[in-house]
GUMIZA-662360 format. One record per atom (N, C-alpha, C): residue in three letters; x, y, z. Coordinates in steps of 0.001 Angstrom, whole numbers, plus 524288, in hexadecimal, padded with zeros to 5 digits. Example, Ala and Ser with C-alpha at 12.3 -4.5 7.8 and 13.67 -1.06 7.14 Angstrom:
! GUMIZA-662360
Ala833867E9C681E78Ala8300C7EE6C81E78Ala833907F31C81E78Ser832327F73681BA8Ser835667FBDC81BE4Ser832648001E81EBE
***
This chain:
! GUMIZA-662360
Unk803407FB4F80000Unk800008000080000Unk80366804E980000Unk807438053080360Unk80AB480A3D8027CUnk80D0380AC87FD90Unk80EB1806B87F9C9Unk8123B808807F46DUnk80C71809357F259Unk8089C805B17F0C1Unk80379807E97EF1BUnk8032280E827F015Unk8027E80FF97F435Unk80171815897F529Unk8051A819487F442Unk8097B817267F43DUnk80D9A818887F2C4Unk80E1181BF67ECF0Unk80D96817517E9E9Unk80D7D816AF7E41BUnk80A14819C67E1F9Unk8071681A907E55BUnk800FF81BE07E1E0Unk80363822947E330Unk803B88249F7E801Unk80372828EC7EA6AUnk8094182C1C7E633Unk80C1E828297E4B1Unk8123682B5D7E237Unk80FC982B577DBAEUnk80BB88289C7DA6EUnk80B57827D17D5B0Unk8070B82D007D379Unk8054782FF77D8F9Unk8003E833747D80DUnk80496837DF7D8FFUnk809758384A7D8A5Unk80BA783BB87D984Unk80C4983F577D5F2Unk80BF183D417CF93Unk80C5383F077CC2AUnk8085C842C37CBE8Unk802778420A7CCDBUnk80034846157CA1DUnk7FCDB8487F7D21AUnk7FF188461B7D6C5Unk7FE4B848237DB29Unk80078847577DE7BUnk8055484CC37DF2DUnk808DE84B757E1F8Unk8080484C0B7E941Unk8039884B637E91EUnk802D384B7D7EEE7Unk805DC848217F30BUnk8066F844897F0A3Unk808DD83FDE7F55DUnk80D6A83E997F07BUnk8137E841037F64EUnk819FC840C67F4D4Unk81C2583EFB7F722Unk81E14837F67F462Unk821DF834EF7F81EUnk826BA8390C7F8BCUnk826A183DF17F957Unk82C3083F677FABAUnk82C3F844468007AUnk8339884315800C0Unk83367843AC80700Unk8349284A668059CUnk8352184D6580AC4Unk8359885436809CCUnk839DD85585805A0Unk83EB9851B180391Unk84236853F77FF09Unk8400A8517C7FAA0Unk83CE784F4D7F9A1Unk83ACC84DDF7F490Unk83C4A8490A7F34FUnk83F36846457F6BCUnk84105842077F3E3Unk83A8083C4B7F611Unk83BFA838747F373Unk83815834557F2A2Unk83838831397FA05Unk83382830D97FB26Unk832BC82BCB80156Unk8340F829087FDC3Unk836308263B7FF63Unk8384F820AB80011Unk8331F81BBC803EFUnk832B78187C802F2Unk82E7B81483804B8Unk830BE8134980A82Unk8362D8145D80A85Unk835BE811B58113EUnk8372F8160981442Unk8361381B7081406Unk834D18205E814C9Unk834AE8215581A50Unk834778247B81E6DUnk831A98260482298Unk82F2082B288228AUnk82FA082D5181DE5Unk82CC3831CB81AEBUnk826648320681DEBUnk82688835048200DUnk81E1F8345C82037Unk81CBB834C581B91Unk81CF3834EB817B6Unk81A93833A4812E3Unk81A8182E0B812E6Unk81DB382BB281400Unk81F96826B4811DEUnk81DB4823E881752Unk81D6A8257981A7FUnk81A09821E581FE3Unk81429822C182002Unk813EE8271781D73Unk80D478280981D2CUnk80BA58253381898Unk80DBF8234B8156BUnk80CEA81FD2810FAUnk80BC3819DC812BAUnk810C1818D08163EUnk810708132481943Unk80C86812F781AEBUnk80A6A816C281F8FUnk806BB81650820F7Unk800B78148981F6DUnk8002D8172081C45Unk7FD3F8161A818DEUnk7FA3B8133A81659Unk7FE628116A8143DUnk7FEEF80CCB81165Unk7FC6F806D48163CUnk7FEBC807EC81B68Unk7FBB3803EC81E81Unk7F63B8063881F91Unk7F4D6809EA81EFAUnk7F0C780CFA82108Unk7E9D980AEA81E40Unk7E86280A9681FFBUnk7E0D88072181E32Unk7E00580C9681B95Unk7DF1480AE281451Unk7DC0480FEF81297Unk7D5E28110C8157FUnk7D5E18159D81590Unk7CFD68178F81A34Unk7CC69817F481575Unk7C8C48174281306Unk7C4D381894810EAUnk7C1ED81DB781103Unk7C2F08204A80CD2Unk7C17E826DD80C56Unk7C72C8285980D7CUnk7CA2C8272080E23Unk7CF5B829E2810A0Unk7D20582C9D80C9BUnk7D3F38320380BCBUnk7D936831E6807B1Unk7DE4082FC880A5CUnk7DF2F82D1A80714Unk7E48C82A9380616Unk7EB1082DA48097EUnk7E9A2833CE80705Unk7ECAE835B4808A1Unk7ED9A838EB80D2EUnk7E8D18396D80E5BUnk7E77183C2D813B1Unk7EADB8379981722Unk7E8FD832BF815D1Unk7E9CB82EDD81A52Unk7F1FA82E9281BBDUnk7F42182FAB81554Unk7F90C82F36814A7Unk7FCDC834C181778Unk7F832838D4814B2Unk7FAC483EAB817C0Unk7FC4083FBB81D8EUnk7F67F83DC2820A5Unk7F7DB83D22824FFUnk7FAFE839EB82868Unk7FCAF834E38266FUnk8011D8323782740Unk80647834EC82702Unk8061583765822CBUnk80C2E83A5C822CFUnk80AD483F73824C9Unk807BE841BC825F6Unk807C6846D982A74Unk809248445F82F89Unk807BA83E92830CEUnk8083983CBD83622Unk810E983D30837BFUnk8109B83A2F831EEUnk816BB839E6830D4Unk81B3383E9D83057Unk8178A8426182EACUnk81CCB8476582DA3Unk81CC284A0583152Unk8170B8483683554Unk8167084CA283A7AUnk8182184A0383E3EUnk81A598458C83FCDUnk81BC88437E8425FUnk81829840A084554Unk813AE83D9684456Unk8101D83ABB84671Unk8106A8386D84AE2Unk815078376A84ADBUnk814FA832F684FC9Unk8177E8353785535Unk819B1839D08531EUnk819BC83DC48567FUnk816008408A85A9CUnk8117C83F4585765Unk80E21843E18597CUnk80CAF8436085E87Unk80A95847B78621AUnk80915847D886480Unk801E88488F86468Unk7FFF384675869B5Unk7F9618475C86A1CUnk7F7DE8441386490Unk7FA9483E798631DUnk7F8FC83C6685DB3Unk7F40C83CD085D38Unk7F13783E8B857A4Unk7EB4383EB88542EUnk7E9E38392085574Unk7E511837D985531Unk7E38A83424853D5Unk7E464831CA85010Unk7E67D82BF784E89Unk7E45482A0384A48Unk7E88682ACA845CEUnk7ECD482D098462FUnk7F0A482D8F84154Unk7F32282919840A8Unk7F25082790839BFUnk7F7CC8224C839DEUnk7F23F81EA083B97Unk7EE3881F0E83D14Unk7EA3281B3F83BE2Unk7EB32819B983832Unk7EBA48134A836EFUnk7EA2680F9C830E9Unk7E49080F1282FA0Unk7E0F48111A833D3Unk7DB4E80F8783364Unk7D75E813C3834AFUnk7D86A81702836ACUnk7D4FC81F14836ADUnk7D70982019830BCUnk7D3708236883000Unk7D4858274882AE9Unk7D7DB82CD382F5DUnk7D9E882FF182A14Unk7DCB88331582C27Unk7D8ED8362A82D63Unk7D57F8366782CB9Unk7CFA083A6682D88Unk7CDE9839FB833C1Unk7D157835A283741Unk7CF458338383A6FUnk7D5B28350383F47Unk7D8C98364E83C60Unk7DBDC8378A83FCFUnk7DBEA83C3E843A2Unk7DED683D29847A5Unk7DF4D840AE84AC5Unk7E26F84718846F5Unk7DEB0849F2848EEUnk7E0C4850838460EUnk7DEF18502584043Unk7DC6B84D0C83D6DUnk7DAAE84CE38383CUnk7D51984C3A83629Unk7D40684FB0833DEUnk7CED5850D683270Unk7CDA6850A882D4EUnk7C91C84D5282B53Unk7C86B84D32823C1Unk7C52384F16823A3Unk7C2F284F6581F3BUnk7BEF3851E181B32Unk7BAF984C2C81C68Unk7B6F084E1581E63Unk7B2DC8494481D42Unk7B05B846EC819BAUnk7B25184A19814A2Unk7B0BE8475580F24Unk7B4FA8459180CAEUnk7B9778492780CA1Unk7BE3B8465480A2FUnk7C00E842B580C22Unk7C0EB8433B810D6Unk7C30F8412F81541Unk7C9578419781660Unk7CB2A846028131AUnk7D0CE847BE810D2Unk7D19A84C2C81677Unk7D59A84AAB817E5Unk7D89884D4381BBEUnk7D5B8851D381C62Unk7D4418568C82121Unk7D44985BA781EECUnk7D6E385E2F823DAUnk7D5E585C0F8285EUnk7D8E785E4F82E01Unk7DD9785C5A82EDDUnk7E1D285E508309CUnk7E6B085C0A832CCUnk7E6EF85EE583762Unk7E56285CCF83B80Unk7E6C0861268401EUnk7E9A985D918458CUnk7EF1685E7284580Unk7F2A485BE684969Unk7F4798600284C33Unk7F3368631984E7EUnk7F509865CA85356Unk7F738861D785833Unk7FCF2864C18588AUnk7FF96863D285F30Unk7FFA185E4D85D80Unk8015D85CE7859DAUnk801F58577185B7DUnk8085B8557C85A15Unk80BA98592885A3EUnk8122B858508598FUnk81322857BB85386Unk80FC885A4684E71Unk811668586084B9CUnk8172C85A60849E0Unk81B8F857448472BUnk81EFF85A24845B5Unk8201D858AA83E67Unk8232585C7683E9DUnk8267885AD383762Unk82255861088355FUnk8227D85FF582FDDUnk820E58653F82E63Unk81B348637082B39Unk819248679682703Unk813C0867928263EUnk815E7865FB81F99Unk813AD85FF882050Unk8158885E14819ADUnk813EC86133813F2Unk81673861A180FF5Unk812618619680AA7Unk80F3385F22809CBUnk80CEA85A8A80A79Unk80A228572E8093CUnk805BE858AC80BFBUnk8073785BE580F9DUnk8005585E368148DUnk7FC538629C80FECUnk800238640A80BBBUnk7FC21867D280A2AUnk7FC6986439805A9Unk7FD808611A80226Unk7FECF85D7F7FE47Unk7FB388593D7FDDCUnk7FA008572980223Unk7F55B8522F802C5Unk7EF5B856088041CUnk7F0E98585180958Unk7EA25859F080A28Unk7EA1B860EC8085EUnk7ED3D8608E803CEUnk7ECCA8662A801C1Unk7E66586AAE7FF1FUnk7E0DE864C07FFD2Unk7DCF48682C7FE6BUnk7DA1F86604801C2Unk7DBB78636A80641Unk7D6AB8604580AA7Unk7D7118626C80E67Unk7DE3E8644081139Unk7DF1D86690816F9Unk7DBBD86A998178BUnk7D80486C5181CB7Unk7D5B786FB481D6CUnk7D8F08728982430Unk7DC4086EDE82676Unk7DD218704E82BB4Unk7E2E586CC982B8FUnk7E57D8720C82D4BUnk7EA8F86F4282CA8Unk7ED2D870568342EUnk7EB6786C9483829Unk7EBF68707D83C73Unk7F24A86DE183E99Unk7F5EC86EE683FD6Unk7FA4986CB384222Unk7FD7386EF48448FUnk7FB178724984726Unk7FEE487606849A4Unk8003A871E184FF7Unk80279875FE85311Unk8057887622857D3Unk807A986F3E85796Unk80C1A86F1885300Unk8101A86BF685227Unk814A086C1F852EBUnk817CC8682C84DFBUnk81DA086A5D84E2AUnk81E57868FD848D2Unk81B6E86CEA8453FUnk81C4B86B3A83FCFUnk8208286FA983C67Unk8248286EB883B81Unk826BC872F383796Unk826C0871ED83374Unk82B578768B83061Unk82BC4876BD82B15Unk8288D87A078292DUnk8285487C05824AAUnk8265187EB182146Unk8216487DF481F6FUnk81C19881BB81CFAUnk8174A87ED881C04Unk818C987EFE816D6Unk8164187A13814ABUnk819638785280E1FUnk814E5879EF80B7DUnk816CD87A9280463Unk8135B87E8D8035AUnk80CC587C67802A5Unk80E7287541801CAUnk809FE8749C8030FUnk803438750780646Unk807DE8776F809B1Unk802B68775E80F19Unk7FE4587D8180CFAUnk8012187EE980936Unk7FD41884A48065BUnk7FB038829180312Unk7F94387CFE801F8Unk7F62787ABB7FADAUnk7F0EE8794B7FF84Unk7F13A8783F803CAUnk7ED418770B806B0Unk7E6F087B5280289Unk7E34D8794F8013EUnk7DE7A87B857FFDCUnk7DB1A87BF180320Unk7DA0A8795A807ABUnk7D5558784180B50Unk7D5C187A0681066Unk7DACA87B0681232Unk7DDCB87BFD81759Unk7D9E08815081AD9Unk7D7D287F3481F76Unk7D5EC883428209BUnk7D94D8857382677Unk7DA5988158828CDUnk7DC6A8837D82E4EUnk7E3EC87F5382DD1Unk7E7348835982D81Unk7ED198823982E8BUnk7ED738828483547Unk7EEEA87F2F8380DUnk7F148880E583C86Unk7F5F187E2B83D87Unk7FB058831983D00Unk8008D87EB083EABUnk803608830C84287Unk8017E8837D8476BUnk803358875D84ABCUnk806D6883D884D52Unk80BB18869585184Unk80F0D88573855C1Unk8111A880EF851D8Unk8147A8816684C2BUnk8173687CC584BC3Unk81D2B8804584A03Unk81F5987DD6845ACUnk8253C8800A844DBUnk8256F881CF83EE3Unk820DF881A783D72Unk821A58830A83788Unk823E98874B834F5Unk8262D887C1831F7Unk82A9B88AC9830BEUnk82A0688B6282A3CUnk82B6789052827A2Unk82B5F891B58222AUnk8285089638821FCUnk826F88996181C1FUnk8235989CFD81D11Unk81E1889A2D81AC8Unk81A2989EBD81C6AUnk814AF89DBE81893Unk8150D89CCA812FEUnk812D8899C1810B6Unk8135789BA680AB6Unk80E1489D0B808D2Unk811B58A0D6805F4Unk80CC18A54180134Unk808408A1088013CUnk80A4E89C857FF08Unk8052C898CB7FF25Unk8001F897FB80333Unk8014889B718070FUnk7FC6989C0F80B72Unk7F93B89CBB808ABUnk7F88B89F778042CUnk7F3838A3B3802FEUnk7EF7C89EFE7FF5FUnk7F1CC899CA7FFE5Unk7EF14896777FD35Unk7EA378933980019Unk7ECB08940480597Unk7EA3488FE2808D5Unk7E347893A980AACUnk7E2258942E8072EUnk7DBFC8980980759Unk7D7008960F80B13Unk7D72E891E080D3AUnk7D47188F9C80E9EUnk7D7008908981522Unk7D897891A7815C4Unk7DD478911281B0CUnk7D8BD8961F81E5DUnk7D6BA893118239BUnk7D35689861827C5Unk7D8338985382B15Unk7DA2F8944982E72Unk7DF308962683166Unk7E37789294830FBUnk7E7028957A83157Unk7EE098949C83092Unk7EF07897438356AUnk7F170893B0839A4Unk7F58E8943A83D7DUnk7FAA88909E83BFAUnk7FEB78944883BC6Unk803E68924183C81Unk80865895418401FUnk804948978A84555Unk8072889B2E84902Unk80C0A8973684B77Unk810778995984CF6Unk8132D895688509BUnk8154C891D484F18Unk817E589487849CDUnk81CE48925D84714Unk8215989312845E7Unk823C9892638404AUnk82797894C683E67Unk828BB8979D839F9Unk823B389A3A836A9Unk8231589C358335DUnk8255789F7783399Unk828F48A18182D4DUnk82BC78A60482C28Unk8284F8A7E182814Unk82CC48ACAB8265FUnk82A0E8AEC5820EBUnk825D88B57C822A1Unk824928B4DD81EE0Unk81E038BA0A81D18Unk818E28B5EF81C89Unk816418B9F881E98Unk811088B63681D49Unk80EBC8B856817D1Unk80E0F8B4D2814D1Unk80DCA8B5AF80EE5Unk8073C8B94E80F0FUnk808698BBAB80AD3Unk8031D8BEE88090AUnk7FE9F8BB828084DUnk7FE488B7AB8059DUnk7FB2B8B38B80531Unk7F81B8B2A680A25Unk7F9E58B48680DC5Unk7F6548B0A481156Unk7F19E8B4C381182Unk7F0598B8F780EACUnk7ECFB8BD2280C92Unk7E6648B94A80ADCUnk7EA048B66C80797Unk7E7888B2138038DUnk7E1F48ADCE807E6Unk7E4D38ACE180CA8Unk7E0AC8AA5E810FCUnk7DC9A8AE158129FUnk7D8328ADC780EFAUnk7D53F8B18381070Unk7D06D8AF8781427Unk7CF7E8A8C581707Unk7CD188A4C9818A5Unk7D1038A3E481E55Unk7D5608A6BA81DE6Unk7D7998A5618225DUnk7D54A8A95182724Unk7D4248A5F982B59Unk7D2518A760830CCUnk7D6048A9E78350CUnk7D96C8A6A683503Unk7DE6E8A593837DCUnk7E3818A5E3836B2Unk7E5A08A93B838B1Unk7ECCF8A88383643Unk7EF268A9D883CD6Unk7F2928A35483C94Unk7F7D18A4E584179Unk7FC818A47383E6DUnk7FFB28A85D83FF3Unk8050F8A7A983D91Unk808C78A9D484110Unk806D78A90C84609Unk808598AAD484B94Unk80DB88A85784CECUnk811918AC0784D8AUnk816928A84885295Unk819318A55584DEEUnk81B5E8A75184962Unk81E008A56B846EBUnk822E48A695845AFUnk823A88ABBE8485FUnk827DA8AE82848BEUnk82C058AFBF84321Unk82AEB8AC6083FE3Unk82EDC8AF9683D2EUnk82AD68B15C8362AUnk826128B0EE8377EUnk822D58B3D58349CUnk824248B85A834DBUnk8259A8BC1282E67Unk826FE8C0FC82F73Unk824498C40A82A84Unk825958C89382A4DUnk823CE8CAEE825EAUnk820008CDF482729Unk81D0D8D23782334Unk818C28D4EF823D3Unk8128A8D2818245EUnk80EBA8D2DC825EDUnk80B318D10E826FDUnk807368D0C582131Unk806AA8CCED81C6BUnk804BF8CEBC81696Unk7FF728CFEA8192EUnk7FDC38D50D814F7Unk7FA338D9B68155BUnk7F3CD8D458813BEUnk7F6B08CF7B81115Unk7F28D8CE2C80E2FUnk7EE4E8C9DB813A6Unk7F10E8C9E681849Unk7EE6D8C7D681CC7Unk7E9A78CADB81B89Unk7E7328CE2C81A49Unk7E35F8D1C981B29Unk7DD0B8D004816AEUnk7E0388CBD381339Unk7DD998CA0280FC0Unk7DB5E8C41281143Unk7DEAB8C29B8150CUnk7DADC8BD5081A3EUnk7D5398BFB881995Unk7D2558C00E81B63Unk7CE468C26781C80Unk7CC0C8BEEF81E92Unk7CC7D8B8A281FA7Unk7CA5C8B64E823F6Unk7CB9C8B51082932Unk7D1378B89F829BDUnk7D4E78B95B82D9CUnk7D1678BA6F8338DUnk7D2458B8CF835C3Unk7D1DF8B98383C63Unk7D4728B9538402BUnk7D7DD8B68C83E7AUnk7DC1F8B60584325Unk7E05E8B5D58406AUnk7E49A8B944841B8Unk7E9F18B95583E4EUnk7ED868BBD884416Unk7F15D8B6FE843A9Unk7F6878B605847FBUnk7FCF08B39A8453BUnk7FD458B98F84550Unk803898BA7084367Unk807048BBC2846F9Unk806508BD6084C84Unk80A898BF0684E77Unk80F198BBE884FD9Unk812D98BD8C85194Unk817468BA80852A1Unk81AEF8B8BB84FD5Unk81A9B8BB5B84A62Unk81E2D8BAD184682Unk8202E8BE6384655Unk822C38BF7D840ABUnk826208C60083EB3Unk823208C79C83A8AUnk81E1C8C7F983C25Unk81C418CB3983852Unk818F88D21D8390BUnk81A7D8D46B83564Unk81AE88DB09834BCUnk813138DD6883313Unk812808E0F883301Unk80F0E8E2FC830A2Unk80BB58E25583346Unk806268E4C383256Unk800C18E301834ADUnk7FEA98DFC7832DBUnk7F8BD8DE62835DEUnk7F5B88DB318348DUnk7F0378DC5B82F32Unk7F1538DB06829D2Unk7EF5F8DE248285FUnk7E8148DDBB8265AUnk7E4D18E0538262BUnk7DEEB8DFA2827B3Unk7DD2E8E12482353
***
């Protein structure tokens, strides 16, 4: 069953490159791997197909268990790494009751570590509606994937280590009511784009300290804004209305 899934999954690569036997330098997993790609595959592969299930939901969350350090965790979810729950049935995860396709991810405080994969905006890039994972220990950079998200309504990745700037690409995520990422390591300007969230409720970008730059004039074009928390960075100018 694993070279089956295998085969099939490298052979759809050609015309959908969603699912990449390869590790962060590009080069090819190898089959006797410790890659979470390549253990979330094993897995799998022993795993009872669920009926109504996608396929890949069941595979994604295996290797989120793997790159976040699963066995690590603390306060463990219910039910992860079940061969016999659907992932719909696990602890912190919530589906669509018709698709039945992933749409909540919400693991708060539960020790996750490693950083926030490509494949998070790559697999559930038009289903995620709640992406909640804050008060962790997740770093690294947000990849540019995590901006193709279409459905995304609530981001929460507060108190972790994330590090890089915003990208311009904010102004895509339109669907977005609140984004907290207070209580990190964000550098940079906050791009004009984020003008573009005109559905957003909520903005923390609190305690990041090395946020700098002028405050863009185009905040004023939110217009579903209510709560906006910037202090504690290096940033100049007013708040503009």
């Amino acid at each position: 069953k694993y070279y089956q899934i295998r085969q099939t999954w490298l052979r759809e690569q050609e015309t959908n490159r969603m699912i990449q036997f390869k590790d962060e330098e590009g080069k090819e997993i190898v089959i006797n791997s410790c890659h979470p790609l390549n253990l979330a595959l094993l897995w799998l592969s022993t795993s009872m197909d669920i009926p109504g299930e996608d396929k890949l939901d069941r595979f994604g969350m295996a290797f989120l268990y793997g790159a976040w350090g699963g066995v690590h965790w603390k306060n463990q979810p219910q039910h992860w790494l079940s061969t016999e729950k659907s992932v719909c049935e696990w602890g912190g995860i919530k589906c669509n009751s018709k698709t039945k396709r992933v749409e909540d991810i919400i693991l708060l405080q539960h020790g996750l570590k490693g950083s926030i994969p490509p494949e998070l905006g790559r697999w559930w890039k038009d289903t995620l509606k709640s992406l909640a994972i804050g008060y962790n220990s997740l770093g690294g950079s947000l990849p540019d994937t995590f901006y193709d998200f279409t459905q995304i309504v609530n981001v929460r990745l507060s108190v972790n280590q994330i590090t890089g700037a915003i990208s311009t690409k904010i102004g895509q995520l339109t669907s977005l009511k609140r984004m907290e990422i207070d209580f990190n390591q964000l550098k940079g300007t906050l791009p004009t784009e984020l003008g573009l969230l005109t559905n957003l409720d909520y903005l923390g970008l609190w305690d990041n300290a090395q946020l700098e730059g002028t405050i863009p004039t185009e905040i004023a074009n939110m217009k579903g804004l209510r709560d906006l928390k910037i202090h504690g960075n290096k940033l100049t100018g007013t708040i503009p209305t």
